[in-house]
N, C-alpha and C positions, 0 to 999 in steps of 0.2 A: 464377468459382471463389470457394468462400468460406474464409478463413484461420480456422481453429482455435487456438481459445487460446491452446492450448501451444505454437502455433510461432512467436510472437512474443517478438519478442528485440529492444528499441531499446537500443543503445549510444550515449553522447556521449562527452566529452573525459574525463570521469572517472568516469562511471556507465555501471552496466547495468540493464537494467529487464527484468522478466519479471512475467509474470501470478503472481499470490500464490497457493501451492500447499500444502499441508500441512505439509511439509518446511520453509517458512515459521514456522511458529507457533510455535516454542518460543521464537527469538532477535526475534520479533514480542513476544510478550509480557515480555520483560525489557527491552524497551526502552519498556514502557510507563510511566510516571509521571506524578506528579499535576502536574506543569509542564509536562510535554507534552500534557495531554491539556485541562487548563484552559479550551484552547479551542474543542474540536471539539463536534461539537453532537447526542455521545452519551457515555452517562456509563461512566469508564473501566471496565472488570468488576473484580471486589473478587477474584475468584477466577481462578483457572486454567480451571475447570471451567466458567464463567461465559464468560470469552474463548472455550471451545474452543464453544460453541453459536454465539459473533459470529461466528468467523472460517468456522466449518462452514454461516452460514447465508450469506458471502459466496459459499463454492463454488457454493452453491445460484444464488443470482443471478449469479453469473459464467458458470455453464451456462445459463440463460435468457435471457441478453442484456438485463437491465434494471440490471444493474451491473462496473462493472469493477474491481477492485485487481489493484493490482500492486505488486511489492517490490520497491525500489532497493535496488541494493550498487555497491562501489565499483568498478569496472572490472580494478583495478589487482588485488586481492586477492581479491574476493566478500565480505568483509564488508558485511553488512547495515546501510543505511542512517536506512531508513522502509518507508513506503509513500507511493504516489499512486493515485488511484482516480478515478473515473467514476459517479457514484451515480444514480438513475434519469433515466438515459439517453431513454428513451422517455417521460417524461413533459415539462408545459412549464414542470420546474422545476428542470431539472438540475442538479447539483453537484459541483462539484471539490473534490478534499479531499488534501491533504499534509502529511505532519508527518516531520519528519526526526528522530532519534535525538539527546537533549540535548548528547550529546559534541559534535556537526558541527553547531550553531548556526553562523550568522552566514558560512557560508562559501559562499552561493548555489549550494547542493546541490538545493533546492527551486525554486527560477528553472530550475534548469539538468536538470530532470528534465520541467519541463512547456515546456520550450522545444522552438518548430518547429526 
């Protein structure tokens, strides 16, 4: 049996994680900035209208099975965290990619969202 995107739900000790959905995107992009993004290895969108093409062509690969995001929040509340993702998967160069929200630096939210 194959599991469907939408029905995946990991919880840990203080997070929840869900596949990134639309309903994502607004509190996605206000937590973008130029310190967080310093060191990912695409360049932040200057606009809204710019992001809603990234995040619209993640659904795209998240429906095809060659990429995965997903959005942490906190367990406790559902405040939005980050995201964690899965970048082409099917290829032999795969990538993990995490970036947690400036506020919740330093407090092993990102360890604790890719942890078995």
């Amino acid at each position: 049996m194959v599991m469907r995107m939408d029905e995946i739900h990991i919880e840990s000790e203080r997070l929840s994680i869900r596949p990134f959905s639309a309903d994502d995107a607004d509190v996605t992009f206000r937590c973008i900035t130029p310190s967080l993004t310093r060191f990912m290895s695409w360049n932040p969108p200057a606009s809204r209208e710019d992001f809603d093409r990234i995040w619209q062509g993640w659904l795209l690969t998240i429906s095809d099975g060659t990429d995965f995001v997903f959005a942490i929040r906190q367990r406790e509340d559902g405040s939005f965290l980050g995201l964690v993702g899965l970048h082409r998967v099917r290829s032999t160069t795969p990538e993990l990619g995490i970036w947690i929200r400036d506020d919740f630096h330093k407090q092993g939210l990102g360890r604790e969202a890719v942890r078995p």
